[in-house]
N, C-alpha and C positions, 0 to 999 in steps of 0.2 A: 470606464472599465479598463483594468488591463489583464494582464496574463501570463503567467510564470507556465510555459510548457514542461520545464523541469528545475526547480529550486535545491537548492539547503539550505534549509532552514536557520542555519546558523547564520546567516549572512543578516538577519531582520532580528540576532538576542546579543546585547551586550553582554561580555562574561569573558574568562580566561583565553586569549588568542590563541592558536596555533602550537607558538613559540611556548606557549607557557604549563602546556599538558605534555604527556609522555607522547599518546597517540594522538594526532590532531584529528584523526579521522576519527574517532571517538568523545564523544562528549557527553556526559549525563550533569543534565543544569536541574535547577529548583527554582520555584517564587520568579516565573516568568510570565505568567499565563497574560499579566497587563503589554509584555513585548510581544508577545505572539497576536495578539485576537485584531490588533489594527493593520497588522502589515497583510494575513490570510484570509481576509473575510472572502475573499472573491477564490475563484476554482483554479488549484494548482497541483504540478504533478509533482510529484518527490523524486531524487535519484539518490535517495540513503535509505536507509531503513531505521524507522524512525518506532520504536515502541514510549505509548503514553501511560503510565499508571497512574489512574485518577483514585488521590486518597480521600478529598472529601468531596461532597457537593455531586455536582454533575457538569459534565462538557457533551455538547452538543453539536456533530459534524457533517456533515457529506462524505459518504463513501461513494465513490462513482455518482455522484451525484444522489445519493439516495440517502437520508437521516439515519442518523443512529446517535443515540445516550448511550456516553456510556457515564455508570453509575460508580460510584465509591467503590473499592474494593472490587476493583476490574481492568484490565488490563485491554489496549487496543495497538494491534501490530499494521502499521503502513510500510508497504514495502514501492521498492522503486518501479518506477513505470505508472503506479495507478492514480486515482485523481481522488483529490480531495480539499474538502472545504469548511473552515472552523466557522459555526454559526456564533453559537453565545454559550456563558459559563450561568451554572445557576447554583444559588444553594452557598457562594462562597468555595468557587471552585479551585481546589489545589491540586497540583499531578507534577510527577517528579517525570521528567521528559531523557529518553535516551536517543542518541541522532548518530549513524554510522556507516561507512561504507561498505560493502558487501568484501570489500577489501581485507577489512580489518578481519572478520569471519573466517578467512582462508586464511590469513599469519594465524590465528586462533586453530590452526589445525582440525578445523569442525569439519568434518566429512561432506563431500558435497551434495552428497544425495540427502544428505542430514537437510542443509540447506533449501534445498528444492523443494524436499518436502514439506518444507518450514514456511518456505514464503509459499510455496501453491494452497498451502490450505489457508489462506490469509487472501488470496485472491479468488479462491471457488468456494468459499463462502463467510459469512460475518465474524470480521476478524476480533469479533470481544471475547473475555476471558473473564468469569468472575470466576475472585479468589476466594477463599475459604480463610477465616484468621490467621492460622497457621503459616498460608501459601500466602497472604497481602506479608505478614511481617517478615517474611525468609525472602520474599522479591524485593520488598525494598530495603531490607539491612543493606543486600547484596550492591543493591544499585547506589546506595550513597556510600558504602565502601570504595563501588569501581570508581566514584567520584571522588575520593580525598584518594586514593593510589594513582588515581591517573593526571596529579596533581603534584606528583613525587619529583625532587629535581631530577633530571635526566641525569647526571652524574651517578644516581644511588644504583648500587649494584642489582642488577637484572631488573629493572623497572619494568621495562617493556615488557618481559617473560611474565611479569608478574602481574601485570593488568591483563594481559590475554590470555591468563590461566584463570583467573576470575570472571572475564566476561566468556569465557568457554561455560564455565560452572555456570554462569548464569544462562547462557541460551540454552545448554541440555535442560537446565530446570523447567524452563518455561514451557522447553518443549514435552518435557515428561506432565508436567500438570495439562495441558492443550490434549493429550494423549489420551492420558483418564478421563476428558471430559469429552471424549469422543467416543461413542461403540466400537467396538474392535470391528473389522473389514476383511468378511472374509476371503479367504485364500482366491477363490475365482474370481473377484474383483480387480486385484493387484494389478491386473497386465491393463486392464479398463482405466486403472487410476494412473496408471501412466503414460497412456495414447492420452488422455486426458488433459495431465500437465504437458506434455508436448505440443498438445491442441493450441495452449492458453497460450505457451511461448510462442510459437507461432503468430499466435493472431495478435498477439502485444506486436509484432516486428510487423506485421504486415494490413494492423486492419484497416492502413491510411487509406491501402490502393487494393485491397483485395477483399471482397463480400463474397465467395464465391463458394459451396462446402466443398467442391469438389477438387478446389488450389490445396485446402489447408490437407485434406484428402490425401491428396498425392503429394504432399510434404511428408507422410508418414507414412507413404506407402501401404496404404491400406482403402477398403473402399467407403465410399461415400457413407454409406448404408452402415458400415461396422462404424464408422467416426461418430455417426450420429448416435446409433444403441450404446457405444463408451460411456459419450457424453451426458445421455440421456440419463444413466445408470448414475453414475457417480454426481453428475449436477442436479439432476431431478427436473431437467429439459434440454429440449432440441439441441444439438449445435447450432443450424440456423439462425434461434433465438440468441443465443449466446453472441453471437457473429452482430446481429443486426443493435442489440442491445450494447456492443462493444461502440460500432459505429455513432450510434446515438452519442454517447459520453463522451464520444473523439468531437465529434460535431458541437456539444455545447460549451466544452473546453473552449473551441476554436470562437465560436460566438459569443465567450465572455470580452474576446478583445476587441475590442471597436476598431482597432485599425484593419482589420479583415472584412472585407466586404462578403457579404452572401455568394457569390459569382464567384472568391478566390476562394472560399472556403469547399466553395462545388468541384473549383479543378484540384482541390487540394485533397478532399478526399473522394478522389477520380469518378466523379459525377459526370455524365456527360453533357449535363448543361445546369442550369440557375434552378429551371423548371424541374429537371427532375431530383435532385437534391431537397425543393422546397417538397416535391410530392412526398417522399420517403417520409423526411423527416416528420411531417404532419399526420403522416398515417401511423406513422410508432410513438408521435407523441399528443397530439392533437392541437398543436400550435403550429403554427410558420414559425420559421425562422425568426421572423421580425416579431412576430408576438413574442419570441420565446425571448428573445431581447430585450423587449418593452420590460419585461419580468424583475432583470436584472438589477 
């Protein structure tokens, strides 16, 4: 077993270097899915933001360790920080793959709140997207467009302007289809959805060493009680659970690498002993540690 705590994916696909795209931190490939599925089978965390548009067939993955299909004419957005895991392709599976830094997003002048609210709803809940005809052919004109301009020699006048003027057009799009296929949110919500996304970032930075509702609490200065009703409202459960559910994902990440012992894993995410690390974990998931290992 081993363990990418944080990859790029680009590091495990043969194709165009660095040196050879406008943006290096941007890359939209095709006809990879045989270089992808042997290097990811095991649980990894991304630091790009990586959208998949599967055109035929089906791909099959771990989000947080949890499956999801997704099917032909649908779209699935990984963003950085969270875990995941490529099972198996069915069906004669194809998907034109986008891989980028959150970097690139900000030269692309996309608003930041644009952003946040891009990737939180890709983290507080199931980040697929099926398209509609119309919406599969206009996402991927668009994306095998950014992929022969982002291909342009650096020499040609405004290259760079001109890849991050199209992958703007691209994220607003995606974001406006994501948007229709959501109920609108009313007006009393808004301030709940964003104690909310600050929950999340929070508990992404901190859920190594901190289980506790009343740290993330007082990281937002608010009480325990209103953290929880936010959360409750907009995720459709506890904070607690959220929290304890986070832990778990950090815990079987950590257990996919064998070089980690059970005991480093407990001081790692500040257990106070072997014992009580294996207690938690079995009561949220119903394995030990070691069974949940045997698994893998």
């Amino acid at each position: 077993m081993t363990n990418r705590n944080a990859v790029d994916l680009l590091t495990f696909i043969d194709g165009p270097t660095t040196a050879d795209v406008v943006i290096g931190e941007l890359r939209v490939l095709t006809d990879l899915e045989d270089q992808l599925f042997p290097s990811l089978s095991v649980p990894f965390r991304v630091d790009h933001l990586l959208l998949i548009i599967v055109t035929h067939g089906q791909l099959h993955l771990h989000f947080n360790l949890e499956e999801y299909i997704i099917k032909a004419n649908s779209t699935f957005l990984a963003t950085p920080g969270m875990v995941y895991r490529f099972l198996h392709k069915r069906n004669d599976c194809k998907f034109i793959f986008l891989n980028c830094s959150l970097d690139v997003l900000r030269h692309a002048n996309i608003n930041k709140r644009h952003i946040k609210a891009f990737v939180f709803a890709s983290k507080s809940s199931i980040p697929i997207i099926e398209l509609n005809k119309d919406q599969m052919f206009g996402v991927t004109s668009r994306l095998l467009e950014l992929q022969q301009l982002n291909q342009l020699p650096k020499s040609y006048p405004y290259s760079k302007e001109i890849v991050l003027s199209l992958f703007s057009l691209l994220f607003y799009e995606l974001g406006a289809i994501s948007q229709l296929k959501t109920r609108s949110v009313p007006t009393k919500l808004r301030q709940k959805e964003k104690i909310t996304m600050d929950f999340i970032d929070a508990l992404h930075e901190h859920v190594k060493t901190k289980r506790d509702l009343e740290f993330y609490a007082g990281k937002l200065h608010i009480s325990p009680k209103y953290l929880s009703e936010a959360v409750r409202l907009v995720m459709g459960q506890p904070a607690r659970d959220v929290i304890k559910e986070m832990v778990i994902v950090e815990a079987k990440l950590l257990l996919s690498d064998a070089s980690y012992s059970v005991n480093m894993i407990a001081h790692m995410l500040n257990f106070a002993d072997q014992f009580s690390f294996s207690k938690f974990f079995k009561k949220n998931t119903g394995l030990t540690p070691s069974d949940f290992r045997s698994t893998l």
